[in-house]
C-alpha positions in Angstrom: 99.5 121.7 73.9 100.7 121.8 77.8 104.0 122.3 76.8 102.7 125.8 75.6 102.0 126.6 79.5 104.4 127.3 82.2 105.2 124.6 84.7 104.6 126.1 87.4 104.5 122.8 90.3 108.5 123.0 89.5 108.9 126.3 91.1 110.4 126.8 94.1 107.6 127.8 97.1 107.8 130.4 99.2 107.9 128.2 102.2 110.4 125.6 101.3 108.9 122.4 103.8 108.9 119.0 103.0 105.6 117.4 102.6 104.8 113.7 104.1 101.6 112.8 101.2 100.0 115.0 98.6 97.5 114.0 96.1 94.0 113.1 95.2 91.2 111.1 97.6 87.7 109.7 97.0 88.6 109.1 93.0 85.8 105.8 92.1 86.2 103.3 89.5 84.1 100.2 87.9 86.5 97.3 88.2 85.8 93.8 87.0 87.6 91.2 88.2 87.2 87.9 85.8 87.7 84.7 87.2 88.5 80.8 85.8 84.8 78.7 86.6 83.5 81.5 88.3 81.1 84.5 88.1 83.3 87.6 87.6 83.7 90.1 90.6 82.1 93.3 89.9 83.5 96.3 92.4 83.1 100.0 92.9 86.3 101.1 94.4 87.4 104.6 95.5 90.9 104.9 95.6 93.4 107.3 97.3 96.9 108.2 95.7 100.0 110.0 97.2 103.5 110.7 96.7 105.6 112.9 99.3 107.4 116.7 97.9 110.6 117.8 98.5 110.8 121.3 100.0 112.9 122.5 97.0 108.8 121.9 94.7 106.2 124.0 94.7 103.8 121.3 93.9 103.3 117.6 92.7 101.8 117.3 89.0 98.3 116.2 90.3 96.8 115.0 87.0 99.5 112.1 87.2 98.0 110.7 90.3 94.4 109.6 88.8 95.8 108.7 85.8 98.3 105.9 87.1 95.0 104.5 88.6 93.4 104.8 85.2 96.5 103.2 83.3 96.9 100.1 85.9 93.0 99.3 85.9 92.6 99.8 81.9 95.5 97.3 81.8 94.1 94.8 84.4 91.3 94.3 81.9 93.5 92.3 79.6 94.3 89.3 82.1 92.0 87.6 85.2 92.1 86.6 88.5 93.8 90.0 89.4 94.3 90.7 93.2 92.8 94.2 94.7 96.3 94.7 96.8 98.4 93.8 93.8 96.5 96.4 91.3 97.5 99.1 94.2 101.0 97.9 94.0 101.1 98.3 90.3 99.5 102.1 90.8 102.7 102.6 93.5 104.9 102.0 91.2 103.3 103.7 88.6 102.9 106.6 90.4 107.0 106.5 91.4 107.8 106.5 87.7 105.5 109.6 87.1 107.0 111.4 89.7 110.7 111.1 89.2 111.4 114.1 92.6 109.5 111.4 94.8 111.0 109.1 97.2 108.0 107.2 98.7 104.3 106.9 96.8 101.3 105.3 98.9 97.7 104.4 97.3 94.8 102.6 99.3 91.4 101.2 97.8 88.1 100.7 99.8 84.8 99.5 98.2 81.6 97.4 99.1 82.1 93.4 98.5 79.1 91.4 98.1 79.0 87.8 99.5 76.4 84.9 99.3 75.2 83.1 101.9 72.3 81.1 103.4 69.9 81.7 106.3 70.8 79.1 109.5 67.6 77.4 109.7 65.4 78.2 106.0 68.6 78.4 104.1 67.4 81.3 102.4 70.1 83.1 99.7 70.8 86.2 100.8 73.4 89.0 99.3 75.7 90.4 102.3 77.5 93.3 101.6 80.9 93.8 103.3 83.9 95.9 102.8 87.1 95.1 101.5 90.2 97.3 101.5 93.9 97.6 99.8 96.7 99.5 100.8 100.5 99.4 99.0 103.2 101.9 99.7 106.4 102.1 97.7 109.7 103.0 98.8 112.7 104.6 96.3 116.5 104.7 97.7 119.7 104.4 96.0 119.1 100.4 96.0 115.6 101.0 94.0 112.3 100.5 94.9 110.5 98.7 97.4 106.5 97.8 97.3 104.4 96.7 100.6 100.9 95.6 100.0 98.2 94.9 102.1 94.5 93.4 101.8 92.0 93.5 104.5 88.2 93.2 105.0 85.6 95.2 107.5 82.9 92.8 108.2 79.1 93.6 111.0 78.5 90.8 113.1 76.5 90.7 116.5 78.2 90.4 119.6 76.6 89.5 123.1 78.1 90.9 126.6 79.5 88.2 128.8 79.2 90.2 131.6 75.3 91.4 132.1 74.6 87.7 131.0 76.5 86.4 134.2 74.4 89.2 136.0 70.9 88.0 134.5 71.9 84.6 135.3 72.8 85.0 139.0 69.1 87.0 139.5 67.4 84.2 137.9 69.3 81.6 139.8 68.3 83.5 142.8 64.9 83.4 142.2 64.2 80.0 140.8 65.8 78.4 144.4 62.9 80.2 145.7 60.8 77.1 144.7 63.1 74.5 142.7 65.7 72.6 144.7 69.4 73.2 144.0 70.1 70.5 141.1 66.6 71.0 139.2 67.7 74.8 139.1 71.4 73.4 138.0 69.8 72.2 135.0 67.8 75.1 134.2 71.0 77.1 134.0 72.9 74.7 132.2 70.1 74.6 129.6 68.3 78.0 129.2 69.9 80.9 127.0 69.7 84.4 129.6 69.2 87.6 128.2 72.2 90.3 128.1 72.7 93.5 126.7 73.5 92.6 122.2 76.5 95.2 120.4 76.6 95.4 116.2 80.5 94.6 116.1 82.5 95.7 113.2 85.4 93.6 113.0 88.5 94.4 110.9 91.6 93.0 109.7 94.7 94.0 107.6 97.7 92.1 106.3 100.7 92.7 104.9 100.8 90.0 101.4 104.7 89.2 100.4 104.7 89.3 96.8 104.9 85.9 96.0 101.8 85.5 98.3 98.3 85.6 97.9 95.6 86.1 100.9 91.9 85.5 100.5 89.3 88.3 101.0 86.7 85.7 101.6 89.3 84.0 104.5 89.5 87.0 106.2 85.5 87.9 106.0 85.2 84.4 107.0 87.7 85.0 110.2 85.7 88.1 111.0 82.6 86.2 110.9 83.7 83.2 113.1 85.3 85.6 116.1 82.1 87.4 117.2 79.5 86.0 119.2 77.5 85.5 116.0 77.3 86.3 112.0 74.3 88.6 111.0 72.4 88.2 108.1 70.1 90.4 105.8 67.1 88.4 105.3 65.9 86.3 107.9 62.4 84.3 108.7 61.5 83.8 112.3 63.5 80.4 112.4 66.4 81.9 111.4 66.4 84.6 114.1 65.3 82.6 116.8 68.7 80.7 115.8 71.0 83.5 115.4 70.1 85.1 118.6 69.9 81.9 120.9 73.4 81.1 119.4 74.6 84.3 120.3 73.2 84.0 123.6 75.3 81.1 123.8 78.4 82.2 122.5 79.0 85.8 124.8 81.5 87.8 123.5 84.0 90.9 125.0 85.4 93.1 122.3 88.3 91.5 123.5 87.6 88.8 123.2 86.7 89.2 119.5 90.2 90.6 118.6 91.9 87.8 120.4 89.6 85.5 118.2 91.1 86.9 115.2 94.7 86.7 116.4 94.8 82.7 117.0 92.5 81.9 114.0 95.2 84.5 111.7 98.2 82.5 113.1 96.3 79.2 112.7 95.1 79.9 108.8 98.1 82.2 107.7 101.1 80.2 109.5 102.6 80.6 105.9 102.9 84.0 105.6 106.8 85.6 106.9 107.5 86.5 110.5 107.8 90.0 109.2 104.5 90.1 108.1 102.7 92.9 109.2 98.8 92.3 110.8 96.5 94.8 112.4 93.2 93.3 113.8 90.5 95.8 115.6 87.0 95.3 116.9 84.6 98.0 117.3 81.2 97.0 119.1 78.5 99.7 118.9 76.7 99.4 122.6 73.3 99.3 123.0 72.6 100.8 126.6 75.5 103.2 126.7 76.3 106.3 124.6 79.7 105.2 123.6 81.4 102.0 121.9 84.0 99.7 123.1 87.1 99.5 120.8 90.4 96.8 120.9 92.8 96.8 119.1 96.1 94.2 118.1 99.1 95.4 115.8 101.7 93.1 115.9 104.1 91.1 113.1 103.0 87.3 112.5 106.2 86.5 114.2 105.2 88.1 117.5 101.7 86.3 116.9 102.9 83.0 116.7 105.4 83.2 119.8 102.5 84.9 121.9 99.7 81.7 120.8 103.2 79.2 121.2 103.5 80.2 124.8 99.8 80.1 126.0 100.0 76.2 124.1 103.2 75.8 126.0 101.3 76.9 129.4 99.0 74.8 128.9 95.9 77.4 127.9 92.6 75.8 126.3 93.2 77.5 122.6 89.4 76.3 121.7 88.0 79.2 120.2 84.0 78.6 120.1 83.2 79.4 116.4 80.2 81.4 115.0 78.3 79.0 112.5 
């Protein structure tokens, strides 16, 4: 019946410009991810699809866009173990084949990821909700088509600020030689927690997967976790957070310091992956006594990575990173 009706995306446009990404945003989807021994993966993705125009089309034929997403996940239901980043690969190239006039195709996928885990002290289950993400953009030349994917996660941990900890810590120290003698207050300091100003952190990471290779959303929640100055968790007794905050306390963390974090245990887990492989890592820490947030960001290839962590060994830096759990 559509042939019936004029085509009227084909048409030249008024204004002949070429256009970087048109298409649809915010289009949600039940996915269920089977897996071999394991409890299937139930997710609730929305997904965003593109394709560039030539300045010579009026218009991309929009309805093509959802349905590649439709197509690829309807299909994913026949097999298991499917990666998020792959399926978006498979919509890329989908999507090129629907739109023969475009030369480059992109589609990303964000949606909540629940995790289990335990309380520190009652060891209490508890669901923790986290985010994962997917990006793939294809590429079409004369020598055929090239597909980048990438997976990430977004995960809230708690950071604590190094900073007005050394601050607190100085006052007290001042005020305890008042009546202690200079080793007894020594051992206070070495021993006590001190109070400082606490962030919520939202750490992030994205990495570019070769085809051939696969990268764990739960290693890179896990990575998130382990950079801040401590994991949070949803349901907690007052064992568990006299634990989580005295180990925060313990563990002060820059947003800086957090990214950096990242980097090392990236290069040290995902040594693997090519050179070329593409990793953004960024750390967002929501303050609690100003009115703005402190932000840090890396974006470098693994190769870069590894030659910056290779020369800090070679200098003869302390690479211990103090862990979160």
């Amino acid at each position: 019946m559509d042939s019936c009706f004029p085509d009227t995306q084909d048409k030249i446009p008024s204004i002949p410009v070429y256009l970087t990404r048109v298409g649809v945003t915010g289009v949600k989807k039940l996915l269920k991810i089977e897996r071999d021994e394991k409890r299937p993966i139930v997710l609730l993705p929305t997904f965003d699809a593109f394709v560039d125009l030539p300045s010579t089309q009026r218009g991309i034929h929009m309805s093509r866009n959802p349905e590649a997403i439709s197509e690829v996940l309807e299909k994913s239901l026949e097999g298991t173990a499917v990666e998020v980043e792959s399926l978006c690969a498979e919509m890329v190239s989908c999507l090129l084949k629907k739109h023969k006039y475009a030369k480059r195709a992109e589609v990303s996928m964000k949606s909540e990821f629940m995790i289990m885990k335990k309380s520190p002290v009652t060891k209490i289950k508890t669901q923790e909700m986290t985010k994962i993400m997917a990006d793939s953009v294809g590429y079409r030349d004369e020598n055929g088509v090239r597909i980048r994917k990438m997976i990430g996660a977004e995960v809230v941990g708690m950071t604590v600020c190094p900073c007005a900890q050394e601050s607190t810590k100085e006052s007290a120290k001042t005020k305890l030689l008042e009546f202690l003698d200079a080793e007894t207050t020594q051992k206070v300091l070495e021993t006590v927690s001190f109070a400082s100003h606490n962030q919520r952190g939202r750490g992030m990471i994205m990495i570019e997967v070769p085809q051939n290779q696969n990268v764990r959303a739960e290693d890179i929640i896990r990575i998130i976790e382990d950079s801040m100055s401590s994991p949070v968790c949803e349901l907690l007794k007052r064992s568990d957070e006299n634990a989580v905050v005295e180990h925060a306390h313990k563990n002060p963390q820059f947003v800086e310091d957090c990214v950096r974090n990242m980097v090392q245990k990236i290069v040290s887990e995902f040594s693997n992956l090519p050179d070329d492989t593409m990793v953004t890592v960024r750390q967002v820490n929501e303050e609690s006594i100003h009115r703005h947030n402190a932000f840090a960001e890396k974006v470098a290839t693994m190769g870069e990575l590894k030659e910056e962590i290779e020369r800090m060994e070679a200098n003869g830096v302390d690479t211990y990173t103090r862990g979160c759990r």
